[in-house]
N, C-alpha and C positions, 0 to 999 in steps of 0.2 A: 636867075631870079633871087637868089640867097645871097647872090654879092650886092645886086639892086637894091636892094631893102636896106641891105647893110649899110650902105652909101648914106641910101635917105636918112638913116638914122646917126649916124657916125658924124655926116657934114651937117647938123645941129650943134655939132659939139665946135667950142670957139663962139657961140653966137651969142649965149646970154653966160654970164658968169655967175651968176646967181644957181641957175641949171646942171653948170659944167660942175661946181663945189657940192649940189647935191648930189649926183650921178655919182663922184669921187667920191663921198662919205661912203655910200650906198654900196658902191667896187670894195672899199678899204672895210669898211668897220659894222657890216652887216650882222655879223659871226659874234660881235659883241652884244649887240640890239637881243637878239636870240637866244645867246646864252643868260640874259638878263631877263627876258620873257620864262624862261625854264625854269631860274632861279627861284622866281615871284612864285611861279607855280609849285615849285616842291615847297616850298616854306610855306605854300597857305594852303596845303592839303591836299595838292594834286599830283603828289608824289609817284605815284601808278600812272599818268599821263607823261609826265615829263620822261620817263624809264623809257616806254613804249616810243615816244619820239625820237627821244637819243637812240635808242636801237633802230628807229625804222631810219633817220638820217645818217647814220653810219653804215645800214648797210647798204642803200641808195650808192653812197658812196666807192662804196665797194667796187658793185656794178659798176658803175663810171671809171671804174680802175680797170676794170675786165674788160670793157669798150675800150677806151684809149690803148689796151694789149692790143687789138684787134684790128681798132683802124684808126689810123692816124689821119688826122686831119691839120694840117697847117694854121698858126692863127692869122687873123687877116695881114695885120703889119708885118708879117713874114712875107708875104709873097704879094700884098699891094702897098701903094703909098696910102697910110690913111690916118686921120687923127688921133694918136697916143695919148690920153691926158695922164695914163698912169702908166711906169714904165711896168714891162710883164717879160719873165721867162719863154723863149722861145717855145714851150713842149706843146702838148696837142689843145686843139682847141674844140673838139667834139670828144663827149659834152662838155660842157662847163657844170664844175663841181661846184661854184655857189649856187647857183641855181639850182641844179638839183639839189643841193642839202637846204636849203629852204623852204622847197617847193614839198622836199619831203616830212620837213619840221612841220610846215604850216596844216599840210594835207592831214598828218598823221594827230594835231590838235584839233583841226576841225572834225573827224571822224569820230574823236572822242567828247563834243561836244562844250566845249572849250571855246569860252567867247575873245580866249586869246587868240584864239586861232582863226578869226575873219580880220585881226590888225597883221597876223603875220603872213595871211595870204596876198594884203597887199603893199605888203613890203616887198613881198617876194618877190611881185609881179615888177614893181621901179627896179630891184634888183638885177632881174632878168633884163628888161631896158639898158640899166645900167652898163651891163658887160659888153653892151654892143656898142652905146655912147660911146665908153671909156676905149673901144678899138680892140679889144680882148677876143669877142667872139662873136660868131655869123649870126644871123638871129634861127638860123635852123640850127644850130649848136644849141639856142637858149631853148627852141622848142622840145628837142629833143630831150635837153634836160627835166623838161615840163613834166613830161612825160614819166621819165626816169624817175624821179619823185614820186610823183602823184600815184604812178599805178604800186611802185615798190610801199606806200603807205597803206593804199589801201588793200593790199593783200595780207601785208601784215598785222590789218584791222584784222582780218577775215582768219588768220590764225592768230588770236591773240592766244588761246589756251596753248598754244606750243610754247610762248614766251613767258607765261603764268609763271612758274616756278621759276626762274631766274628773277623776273623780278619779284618775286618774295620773298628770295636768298638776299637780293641785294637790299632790300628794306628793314628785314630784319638782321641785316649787318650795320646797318646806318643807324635805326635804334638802340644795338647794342652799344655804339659807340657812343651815341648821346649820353646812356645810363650813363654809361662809364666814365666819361667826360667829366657829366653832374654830381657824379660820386668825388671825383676829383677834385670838383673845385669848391666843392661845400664843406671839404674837411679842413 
């Protein structure tokens, strides 16, 4: 069933070129979209948002590191013939870490009620498409990463006061530096 779908999805790709260059943005340059969404948001005051996301998308990440220890999973071009639009590294393809650090970016905005965070959820989701277009990964790799995101966010919704003092350390290191900065350039 997981390679069936993959099919359906993968032999789309080749068909409109319009599709196949978004699918490719979406594989290649998603991480930039993101860190551009983050940016907006520490500089217009949601400094305490963006923290809690970069931490809940790094340690999603993690996880996905611990899995791919665990069980290795082949990517589809390894062991079928199938549409490549972007070339990729042989290594594991469950889960797939853009999707999960998306899925966990996006989840860990919306939690915090962040109207960025219903654009990032569905970027996420073409994202997620994306990997499977582009031949990278099963679409049970993208679910799984779904997953892996989504619940690693919202648990770390759910202990934010364990995170509380790291990021207060790191805010008021970011402010320090500003003074310090402003002190600098006004003399």
């Amino acid at each position: 069933m997981n390679y069936q779908l993959f099919r359906k999805i993968n032999n789309l790709a080749g068909q409109s070129p319009i599709l196949d260059v978004i699918m490719v943005f979406f594989t290649q340059q998603i991480i930039i979209i993101y860190a551009i969404f983050l940016l907006i948001m520490w500089f217009n005051g949601a400094k305490r948002i963006a923290l809690y996301t970069c931490i809940s998308g790094g340690l999603a990440l993690f996880i996905n590191y611990i899995i791919a220890l665990l069980y290795f999973e082949p990517r589809p071009f390894v062991t079928h013939h199938v549409h490549v639009l972007v070339q990729h590294a042989a290594d594991a393809s469950f889960p797939s870490n853009h999707t999960t650090g998306v899925f966990a970016l996006a989840v860990a905005v919306l939690l915090r009620k962040n109207l960025f965070g219903y654009g990032m959820l569905l970027l996420a989701v073409v994202t997620g498409v994306s990997r499977v277009w582009v031949g990278h990964h099963y679409p049970f790799d993208v679910l799984a990463s779904i997953v892996v995101g989504s619940i690693t966010s919202i648990l770390l919704y759910k202990f934010t006061f364990l995170m509380e003092p790291f990021v207060n350390f790191i805010i008021r290191i970011y402010e320090k530096i500003v003074i310090f900065l402003k002190r600098r350039i006004s003399k």
